[in-house]
C-alpha positions as CSV (number, residue, x, y, z in Angstrom):
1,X,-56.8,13.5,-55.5
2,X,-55.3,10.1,-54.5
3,X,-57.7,8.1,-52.2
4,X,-55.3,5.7,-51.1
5,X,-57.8,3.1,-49.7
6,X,-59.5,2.6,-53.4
7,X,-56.1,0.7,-54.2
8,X,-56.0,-2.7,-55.3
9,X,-54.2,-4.6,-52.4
10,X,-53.3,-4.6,-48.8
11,X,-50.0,-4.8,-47.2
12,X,-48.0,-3.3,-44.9
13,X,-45.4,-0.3,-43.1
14,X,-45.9,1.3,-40.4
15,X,-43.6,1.3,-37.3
16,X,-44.7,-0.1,-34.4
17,X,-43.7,-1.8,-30.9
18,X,-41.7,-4.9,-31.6
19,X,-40.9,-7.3,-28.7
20,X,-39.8,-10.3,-30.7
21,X,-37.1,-10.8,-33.7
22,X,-36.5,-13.5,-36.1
23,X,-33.7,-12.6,-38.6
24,X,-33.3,-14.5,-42.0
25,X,-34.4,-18.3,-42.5
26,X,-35.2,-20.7,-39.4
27,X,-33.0,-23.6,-39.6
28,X,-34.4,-27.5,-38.0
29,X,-32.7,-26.0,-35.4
30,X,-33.3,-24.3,-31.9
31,X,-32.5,-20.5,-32.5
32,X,-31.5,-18.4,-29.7
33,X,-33.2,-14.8,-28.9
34,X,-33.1,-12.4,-25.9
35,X,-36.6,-13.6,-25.4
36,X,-37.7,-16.5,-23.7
37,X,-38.6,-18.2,-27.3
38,X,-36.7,-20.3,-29.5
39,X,-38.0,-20.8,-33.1
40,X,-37.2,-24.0,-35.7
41,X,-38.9,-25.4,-39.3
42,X,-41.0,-28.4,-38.3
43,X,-41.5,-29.5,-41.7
44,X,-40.9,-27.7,-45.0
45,X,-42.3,-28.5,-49.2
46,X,-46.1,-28.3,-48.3
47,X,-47.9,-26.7,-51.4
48,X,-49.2,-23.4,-50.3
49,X,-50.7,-24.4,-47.1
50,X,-53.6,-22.7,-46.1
51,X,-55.8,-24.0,-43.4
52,X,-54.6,-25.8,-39.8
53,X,-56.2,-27.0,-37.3
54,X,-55.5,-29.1,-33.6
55,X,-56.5,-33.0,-35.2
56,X,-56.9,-35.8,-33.1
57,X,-54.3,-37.4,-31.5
58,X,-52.5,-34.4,-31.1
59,X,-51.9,-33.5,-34.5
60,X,-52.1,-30.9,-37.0
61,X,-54.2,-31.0,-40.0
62,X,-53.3,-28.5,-42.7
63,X,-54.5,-27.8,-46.3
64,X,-52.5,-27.5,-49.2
65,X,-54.4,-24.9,-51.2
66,X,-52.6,-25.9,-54.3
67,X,-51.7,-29.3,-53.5
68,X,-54.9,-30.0,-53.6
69,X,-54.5,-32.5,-50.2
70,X,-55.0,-32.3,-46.6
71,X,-52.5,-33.5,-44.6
72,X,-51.8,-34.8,-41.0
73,X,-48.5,-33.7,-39.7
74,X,-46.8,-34.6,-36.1
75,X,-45.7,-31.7,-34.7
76,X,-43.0,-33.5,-33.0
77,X,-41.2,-34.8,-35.6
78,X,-42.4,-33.5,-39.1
79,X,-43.5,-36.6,-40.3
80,X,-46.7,-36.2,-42.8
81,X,-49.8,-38.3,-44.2
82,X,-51.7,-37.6,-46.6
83,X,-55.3,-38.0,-45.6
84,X,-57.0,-36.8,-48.9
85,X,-57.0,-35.6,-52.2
86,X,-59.4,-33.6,-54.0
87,X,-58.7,-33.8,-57.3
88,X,-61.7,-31.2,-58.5
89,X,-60.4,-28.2,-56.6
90,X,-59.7,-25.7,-58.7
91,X,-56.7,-23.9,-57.8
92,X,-55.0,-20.5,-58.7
93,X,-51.9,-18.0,-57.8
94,X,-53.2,-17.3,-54.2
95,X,-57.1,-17.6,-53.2
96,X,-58.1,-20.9,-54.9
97,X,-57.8,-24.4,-54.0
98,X,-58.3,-26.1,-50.8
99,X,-59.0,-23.3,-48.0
100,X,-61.0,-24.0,-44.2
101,X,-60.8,-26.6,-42.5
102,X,-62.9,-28.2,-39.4
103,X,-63.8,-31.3,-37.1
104,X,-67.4,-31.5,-36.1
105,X,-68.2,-30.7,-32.3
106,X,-69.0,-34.8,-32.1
107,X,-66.1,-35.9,-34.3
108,X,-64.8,-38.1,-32.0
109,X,-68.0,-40.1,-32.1
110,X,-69.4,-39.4,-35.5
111,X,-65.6,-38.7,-37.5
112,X,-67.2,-36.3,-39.3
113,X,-64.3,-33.9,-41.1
114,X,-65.9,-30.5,-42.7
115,X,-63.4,-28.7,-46.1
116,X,-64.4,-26.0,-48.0
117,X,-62.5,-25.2,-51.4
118,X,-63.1,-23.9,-55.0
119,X,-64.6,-25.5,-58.2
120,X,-65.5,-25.8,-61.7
121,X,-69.0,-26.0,-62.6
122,X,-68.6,-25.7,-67.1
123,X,-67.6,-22.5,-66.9
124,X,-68.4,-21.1,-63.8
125,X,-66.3,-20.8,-61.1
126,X,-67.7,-21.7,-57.6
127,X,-66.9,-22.6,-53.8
128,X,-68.7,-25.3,-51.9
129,X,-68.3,-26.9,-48.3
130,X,-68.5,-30.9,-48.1
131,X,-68.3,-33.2,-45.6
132,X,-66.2,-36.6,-45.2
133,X,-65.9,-39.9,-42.8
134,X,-62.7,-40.2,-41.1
135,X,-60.7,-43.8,-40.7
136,X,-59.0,-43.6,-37.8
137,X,-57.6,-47.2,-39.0
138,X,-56.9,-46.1,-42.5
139,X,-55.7,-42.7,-41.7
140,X,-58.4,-41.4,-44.7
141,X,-61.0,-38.9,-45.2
142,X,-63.9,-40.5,-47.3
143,X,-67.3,-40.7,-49.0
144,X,-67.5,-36.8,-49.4
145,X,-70.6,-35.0,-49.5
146,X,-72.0,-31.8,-50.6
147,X,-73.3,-29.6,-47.6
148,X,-73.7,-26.7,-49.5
149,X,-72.4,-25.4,-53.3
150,X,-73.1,-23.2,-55.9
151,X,-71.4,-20.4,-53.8
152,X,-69.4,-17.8,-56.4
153,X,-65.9,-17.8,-56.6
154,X,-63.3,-16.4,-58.8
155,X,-59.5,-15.3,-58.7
156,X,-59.5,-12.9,-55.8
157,X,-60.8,-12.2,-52.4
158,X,-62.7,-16.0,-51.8
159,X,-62.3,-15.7,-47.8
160,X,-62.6,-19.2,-47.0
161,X,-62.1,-20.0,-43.4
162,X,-64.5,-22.4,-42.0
163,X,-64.9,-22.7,-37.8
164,X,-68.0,-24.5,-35.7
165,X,-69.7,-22.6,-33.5
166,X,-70.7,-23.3,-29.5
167,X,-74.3,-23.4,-30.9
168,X,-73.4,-26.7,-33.3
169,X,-73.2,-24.0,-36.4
170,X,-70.6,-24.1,-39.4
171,X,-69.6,-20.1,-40.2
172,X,-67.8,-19.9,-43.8
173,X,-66.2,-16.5,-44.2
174,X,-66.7,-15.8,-47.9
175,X,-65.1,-12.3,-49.8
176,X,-66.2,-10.3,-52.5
177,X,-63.9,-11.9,-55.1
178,X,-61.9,-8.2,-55.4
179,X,-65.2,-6.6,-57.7
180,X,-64.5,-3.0,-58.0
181,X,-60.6,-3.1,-57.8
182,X,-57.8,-4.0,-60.5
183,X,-58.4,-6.6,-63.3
184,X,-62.0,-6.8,-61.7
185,X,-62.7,-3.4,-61.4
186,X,-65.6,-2.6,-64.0
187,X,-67.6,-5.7,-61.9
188,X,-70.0,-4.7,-59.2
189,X,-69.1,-4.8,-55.8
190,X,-71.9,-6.9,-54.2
191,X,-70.5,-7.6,-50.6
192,X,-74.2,-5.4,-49.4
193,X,-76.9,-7.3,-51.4
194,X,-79.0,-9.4,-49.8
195,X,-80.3,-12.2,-51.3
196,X,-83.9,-12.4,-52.1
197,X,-86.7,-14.6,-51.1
198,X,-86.6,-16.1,-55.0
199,X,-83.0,-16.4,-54.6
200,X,-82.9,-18.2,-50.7
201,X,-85.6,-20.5,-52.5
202,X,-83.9,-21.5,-55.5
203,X,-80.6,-22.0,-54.1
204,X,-79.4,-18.9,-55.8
205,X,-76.1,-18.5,-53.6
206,X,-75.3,-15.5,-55.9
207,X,-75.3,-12.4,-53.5
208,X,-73.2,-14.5,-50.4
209,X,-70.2,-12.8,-51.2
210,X,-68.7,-10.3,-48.8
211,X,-70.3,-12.2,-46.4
212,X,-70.1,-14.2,-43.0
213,X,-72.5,-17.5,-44.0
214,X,-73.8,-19.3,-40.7
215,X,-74.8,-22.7,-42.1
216,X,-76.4,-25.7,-40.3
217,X,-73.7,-28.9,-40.4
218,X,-76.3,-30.4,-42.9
219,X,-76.5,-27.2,-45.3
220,X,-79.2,-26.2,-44.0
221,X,-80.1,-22.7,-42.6
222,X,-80.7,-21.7,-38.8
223,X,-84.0,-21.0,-37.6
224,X,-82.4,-18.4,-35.7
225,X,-80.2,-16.6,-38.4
226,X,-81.2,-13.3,-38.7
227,X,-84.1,-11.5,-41.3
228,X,-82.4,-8.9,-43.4
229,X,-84.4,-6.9,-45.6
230,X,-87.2,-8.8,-45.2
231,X,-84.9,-12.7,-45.8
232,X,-84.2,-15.3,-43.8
233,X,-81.0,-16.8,-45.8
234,X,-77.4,-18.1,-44.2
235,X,-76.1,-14.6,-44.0
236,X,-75.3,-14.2,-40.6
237,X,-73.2,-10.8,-41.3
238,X,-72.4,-8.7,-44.8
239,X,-70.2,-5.7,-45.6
240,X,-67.1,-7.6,-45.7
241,X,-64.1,-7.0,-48.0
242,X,-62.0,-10.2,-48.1
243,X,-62.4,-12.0,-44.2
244,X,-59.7,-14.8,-43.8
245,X,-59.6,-15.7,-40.4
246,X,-62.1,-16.7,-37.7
247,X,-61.7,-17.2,-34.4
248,X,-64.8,-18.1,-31.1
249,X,-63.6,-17.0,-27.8
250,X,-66.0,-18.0,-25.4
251,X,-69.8,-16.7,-27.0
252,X,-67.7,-13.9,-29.0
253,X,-66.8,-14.6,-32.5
254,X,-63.9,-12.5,-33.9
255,X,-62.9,-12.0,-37.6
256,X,-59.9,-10.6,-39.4
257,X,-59.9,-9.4,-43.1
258,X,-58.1,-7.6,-45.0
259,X,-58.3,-3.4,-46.2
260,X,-57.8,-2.2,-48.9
261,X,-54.5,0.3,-48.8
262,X,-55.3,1.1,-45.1
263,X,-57.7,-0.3,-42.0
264,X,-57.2,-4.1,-42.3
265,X,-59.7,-4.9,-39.6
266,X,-60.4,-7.2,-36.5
267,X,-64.1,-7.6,-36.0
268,X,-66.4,-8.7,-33.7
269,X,-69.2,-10.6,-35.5
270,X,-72.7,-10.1,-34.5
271,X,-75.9,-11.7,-35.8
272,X,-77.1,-8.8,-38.7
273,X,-73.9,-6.8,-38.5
274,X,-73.1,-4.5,-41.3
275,X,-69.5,-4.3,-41.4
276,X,-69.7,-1.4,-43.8
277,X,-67.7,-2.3,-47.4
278,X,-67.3,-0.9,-49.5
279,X,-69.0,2.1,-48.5
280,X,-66.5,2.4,-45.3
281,X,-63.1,0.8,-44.5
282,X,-61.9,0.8,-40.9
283,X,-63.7,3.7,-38.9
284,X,-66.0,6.4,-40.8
285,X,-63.7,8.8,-40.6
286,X,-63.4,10.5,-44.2
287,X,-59.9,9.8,-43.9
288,X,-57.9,7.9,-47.1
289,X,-60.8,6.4,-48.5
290,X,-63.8,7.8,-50.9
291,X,-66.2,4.8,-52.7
292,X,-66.8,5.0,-56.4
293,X,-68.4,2.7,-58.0
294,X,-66.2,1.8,-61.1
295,X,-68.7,-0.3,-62.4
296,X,-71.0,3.0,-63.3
297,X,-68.0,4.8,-64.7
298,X,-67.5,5.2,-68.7
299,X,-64.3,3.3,-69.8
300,X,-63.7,2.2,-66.3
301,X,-61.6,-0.8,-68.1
302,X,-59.0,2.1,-69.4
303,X,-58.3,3.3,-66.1
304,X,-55.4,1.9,-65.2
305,X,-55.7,0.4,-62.0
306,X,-58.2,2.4,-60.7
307,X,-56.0,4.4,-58.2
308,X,-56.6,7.9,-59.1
309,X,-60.4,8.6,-58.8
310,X,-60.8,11.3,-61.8
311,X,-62.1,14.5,-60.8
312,X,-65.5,14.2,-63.0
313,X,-66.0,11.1,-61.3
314,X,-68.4,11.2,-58.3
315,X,-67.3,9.6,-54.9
316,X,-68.8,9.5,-51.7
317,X,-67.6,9.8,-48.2
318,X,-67.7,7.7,-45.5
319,X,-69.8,9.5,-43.4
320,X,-72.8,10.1,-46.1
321,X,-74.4,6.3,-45.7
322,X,-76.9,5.6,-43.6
323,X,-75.3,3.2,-40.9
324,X,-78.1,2.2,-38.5
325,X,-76.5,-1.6,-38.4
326,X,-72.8,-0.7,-38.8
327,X,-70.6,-1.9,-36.3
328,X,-67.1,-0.2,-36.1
329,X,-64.0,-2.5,-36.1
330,X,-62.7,-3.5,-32.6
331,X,-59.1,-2.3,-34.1
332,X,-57.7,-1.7,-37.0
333,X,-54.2,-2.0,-38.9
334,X,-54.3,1.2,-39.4
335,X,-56.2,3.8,-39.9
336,X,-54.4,7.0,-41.4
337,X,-55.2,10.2,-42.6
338,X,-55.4,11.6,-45.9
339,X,-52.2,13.1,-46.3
340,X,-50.4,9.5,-46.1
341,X,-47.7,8.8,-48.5
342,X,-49.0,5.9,-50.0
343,X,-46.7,6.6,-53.8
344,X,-43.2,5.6,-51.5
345,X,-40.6,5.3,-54.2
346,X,-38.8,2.9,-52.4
347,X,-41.1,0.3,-52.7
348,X,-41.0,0.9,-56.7
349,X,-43.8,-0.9,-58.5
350,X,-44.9,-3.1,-55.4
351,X,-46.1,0.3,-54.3
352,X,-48.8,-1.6,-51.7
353,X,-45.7,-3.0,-49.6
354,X,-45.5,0.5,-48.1
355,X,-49.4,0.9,-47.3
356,X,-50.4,0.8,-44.0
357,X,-52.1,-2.5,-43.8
358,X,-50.6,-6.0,-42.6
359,X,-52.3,-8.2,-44.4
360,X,-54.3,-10.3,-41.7
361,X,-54.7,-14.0,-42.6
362,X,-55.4,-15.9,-39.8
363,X,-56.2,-15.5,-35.7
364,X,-56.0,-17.8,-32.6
365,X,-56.4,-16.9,-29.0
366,X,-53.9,-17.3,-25.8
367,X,-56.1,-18.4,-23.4
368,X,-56.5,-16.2,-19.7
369,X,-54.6,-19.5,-17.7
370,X,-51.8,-20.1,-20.1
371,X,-48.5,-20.4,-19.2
372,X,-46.9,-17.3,-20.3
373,X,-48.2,-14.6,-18.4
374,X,-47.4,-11.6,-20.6
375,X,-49.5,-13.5,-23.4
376,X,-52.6,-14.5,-21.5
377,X,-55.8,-13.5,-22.5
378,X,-54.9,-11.9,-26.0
379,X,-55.9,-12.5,-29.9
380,X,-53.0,-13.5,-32.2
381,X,-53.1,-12.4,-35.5
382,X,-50.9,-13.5,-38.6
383,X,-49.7,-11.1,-41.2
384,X,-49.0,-12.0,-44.6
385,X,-47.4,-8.7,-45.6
386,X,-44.4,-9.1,-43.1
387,X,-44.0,-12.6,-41.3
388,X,-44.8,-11.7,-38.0
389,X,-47.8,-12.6,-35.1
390,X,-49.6,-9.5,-34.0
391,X,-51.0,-10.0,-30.8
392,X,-53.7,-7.6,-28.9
393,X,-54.2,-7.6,-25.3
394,X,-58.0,-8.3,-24.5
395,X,-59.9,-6.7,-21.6
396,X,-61.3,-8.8,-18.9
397,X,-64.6,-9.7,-20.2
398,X,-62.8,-10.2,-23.8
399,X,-65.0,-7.5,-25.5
400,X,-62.2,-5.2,-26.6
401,X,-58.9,-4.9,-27.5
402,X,-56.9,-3.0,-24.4
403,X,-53.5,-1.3,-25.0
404,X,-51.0,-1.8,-27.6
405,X,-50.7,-4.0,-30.4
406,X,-47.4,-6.0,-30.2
407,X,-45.3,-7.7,-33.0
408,X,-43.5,-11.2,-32.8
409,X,-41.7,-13.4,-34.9
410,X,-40.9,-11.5,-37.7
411,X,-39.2,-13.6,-40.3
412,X,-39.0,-13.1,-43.9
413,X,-42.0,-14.8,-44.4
414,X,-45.8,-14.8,-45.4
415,X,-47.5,-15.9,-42.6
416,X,-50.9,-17.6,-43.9
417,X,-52.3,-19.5,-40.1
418,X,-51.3,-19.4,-36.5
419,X,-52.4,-21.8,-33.8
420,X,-51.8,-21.9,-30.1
421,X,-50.7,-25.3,-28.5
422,X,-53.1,-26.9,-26.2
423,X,-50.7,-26.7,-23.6
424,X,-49.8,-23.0,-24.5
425,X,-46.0,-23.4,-24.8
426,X,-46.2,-23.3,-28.4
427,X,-47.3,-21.0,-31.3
428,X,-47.7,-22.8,-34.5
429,X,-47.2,-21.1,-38.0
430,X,-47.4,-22.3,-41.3
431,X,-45.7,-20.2,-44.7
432,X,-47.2,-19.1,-47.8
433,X,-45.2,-21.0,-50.9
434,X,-44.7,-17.5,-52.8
435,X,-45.7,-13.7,-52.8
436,X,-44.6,-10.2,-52.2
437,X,-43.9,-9.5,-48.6
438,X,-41.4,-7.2,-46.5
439,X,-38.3,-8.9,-45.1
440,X,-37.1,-8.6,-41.7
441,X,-35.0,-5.3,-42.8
442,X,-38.8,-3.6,-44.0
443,X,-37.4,-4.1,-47.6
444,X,-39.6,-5.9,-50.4
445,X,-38.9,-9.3,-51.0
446,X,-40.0,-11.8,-53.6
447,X,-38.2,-14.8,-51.9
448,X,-39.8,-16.0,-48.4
449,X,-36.9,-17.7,-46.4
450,X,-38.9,-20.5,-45.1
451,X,-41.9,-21.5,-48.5
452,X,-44.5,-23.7,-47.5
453,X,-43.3,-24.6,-44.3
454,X,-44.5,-25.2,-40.6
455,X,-42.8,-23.1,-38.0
456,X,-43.0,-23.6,-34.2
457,X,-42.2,-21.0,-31.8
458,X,-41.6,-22.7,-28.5
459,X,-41.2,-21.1,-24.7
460,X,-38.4,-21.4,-22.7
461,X,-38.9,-20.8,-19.1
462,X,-36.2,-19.0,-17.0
463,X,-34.0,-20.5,-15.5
């Protein structure tokens, strides 16, 4: 039987309501569409950017996950500093390097700049936030310091976005690093265990993966974080696959992470959530997805690619966990049922292009009193599987995601972050360098139109 959510990745193709279109590479120039947007490349050659965020001054800060540098760009004219370098990161294919990004709540007073990014320790791969001084007059980030390390990494699923909180608290969305799946299937899958009172005590960081960490700005852990299984630690919420965008709107913290061949998710993130993985993905529905642990099965490493779960093999359904704590996504992208065609021959051996997933990266908010009405008061999301914004309507207390999802800007892109203008005429995008993704035709592509690039998508009123 083919469980098509035990696959190894998670992309995208299903049809859906599109209300925007991009066709082929964005030029420095204005583009004209039968919307009321136009769309241009603000600057292009970044290495892999990754993280972005509003900077002072009005402008953007942006990562370079394998440049190893975090940059200040104007988003008026394209023109870049570099404001640091970290030569330690250790940086890989697509989920190492420089990642998250934030400015404390008091940065204007104290210029205190938060970065979270991978690492060797010997031979151990590992993830760490620090903390630097900002000079205004120098245009620098210096005198880093650890706030917390020792945090596993490895070569898949790290997570990695990094937000404050309206209590003063840093949340580090931190994945499972891929255990139980592909070239990492025989590991265990740890994104459930809880650290122990030895660990918390020791500084044994080793079960925070699959994870939401809620850490005080000095790495510290909050008096108020919640006790699970017995521990006080920074987990603020577990179950999580690979989480890669966060996102406080008002007191409600939403996350986005990705499936595996189905139910991408958006989440709302409470204190002690169980999100469920990788016992459930999406909804327990028994639909598309059985667990098996790979790491109990007999020559696991000879499976190739641990799509087929043999028939001698036990699995487990969705519905046979307890799930007192687990909190159902507030939508997904999508949930099917088990009769999906996930083997699509047209995809050939980037079979995951055609799963029904969009690879969620990154989410912003259009605030209720912006500018363009149809777009107030809804989350954005940014796909990596197709080059487009996804945005979902909220309801009027911004609890739940009303109506239908709606797709914009689709270029032939990957798109990693997306961030809302402060005056709300303009949605910011920035490009992954390389990957798999499905052009604007829904065809697999190897060669995004636009690599490493920042792309603005600018209203024009009616006239």
């Amino acid at each position: 039987m083919l469980f098509g959510k035990s696959f190894v990745l998670s992309l995208f193709v299903v049809a859906m309501t599109v209300t925007f279109f991009f066709g082929g590479t964005l030029s420095a120039q204005d583009i004209p569409t039968s919307e009321p947007f136009s769309g241009k490349v603000v600057l292009s050659g970044l290495e892999a950017p990754w993280g972005m965020i509003w900077g002072p001054e009005g402008k953007l800060w942006i990562t370079e996950r394998q440049g190893k540098r975090v940059i200040e760009a104007d988003p008026a004219t394209g023109a870049k500093t570099t404001l640091l370098e970290v030569p330690d990161a250790k940086i890989g294919p697509q989920h190492e390097g420089l990642l998250g990004l934030a400015l404390a709540p008091d940065f204007d007073s104290s210029g205190k700049f938060y970065l979270t990014y991978t690492y060797m320790d010997g031979d151990k791969e590992l993830h760490k936030v620090a903390v630097y001084d900002h000079d205004k007059a120098k245009k620098t980030l210096a005198n880093p310091r650890d706030v917390i390390a020792g945090i596993p990494a490895g070569s898949d699923h790290q997570g990695g976005r990094l937000v404050f909180g309206p209590d003063g608290m840093l949340y580090l969305s931190k994945g499972e690093l891929g255990h139980n799946q592909g070239a990492n299937r025989c590991l265990p899958n740890e994104a459930r265990r809880l650290p122990t009172a030895e660990e918390v005590a020791a500084k044994d960081y080793s079960a925070y993966v699959g994870k939401i960490l809620r850490i005080k700005p000095d790495g510290g852990i909050p008096d108020d974080n919640p006790v699970l299984n017995g521990v006080k630690s920074h987990v603020f919420t577990l179950g999580h696959r690979n989480p890669q965008g966060l996102k406080w709107v008002g007191d409600t913290l939403f996350g986005v992470e990705q499936g595996p061949s189905t139910d991408d998710e958006l989440n709302i993130l409470v204190s002690g959530g169980d999100y469920g993985w990788p016992l459930i993905a999406g909804y327990p529905d028994d639909q598309a997805y059985a667990y098996i642990d790979w790491s109990e099965v007999e020559g696991c490493d000879k499976i190739p690619g641990n799509v087929y779960i043999p028939a001698d093999q036990p699995s487990a359904k969705e519905t046979s966990w307890d799930r007192k704590d687990f909190r159902e996504p507030a939508k997904t992208f999508y949930t099917v049922n088990s009769a999906y065609g996930f083997a699509d021959p047209k995809f050939g051996e980037l079979a995951y292009l055609g799963w029904a997933t969009i690879a969620p990266s990154g989410v912003d908010f259009y605030p209720p009193d912006g500018p363009v009405e149809a777009w107030r008061n809804s989350i954005l999301v940014s796909s990596l599987k197709n080059g487009a914004i996804y945005r979902l309507p909220l309801s009027g207390d911004g609890k739940q995601v009303q109506g239908d999802v709606i797709k914009h800007f689709h270029t032939a892109n990957r798109y990693r972050q997306v961030l809302v203008s402060p005056d709300g005429l303009s949605i910011y995008v920035i490009t992954d360098s390389a990957g798999n993704f499905l052009d604007e035709n829904g065809l697999a592509s190897q060669k995004p139109a636009n690599p490493g690039a920042l792309l603005v998508f600018t209203h024009q009123p009616e006239k």
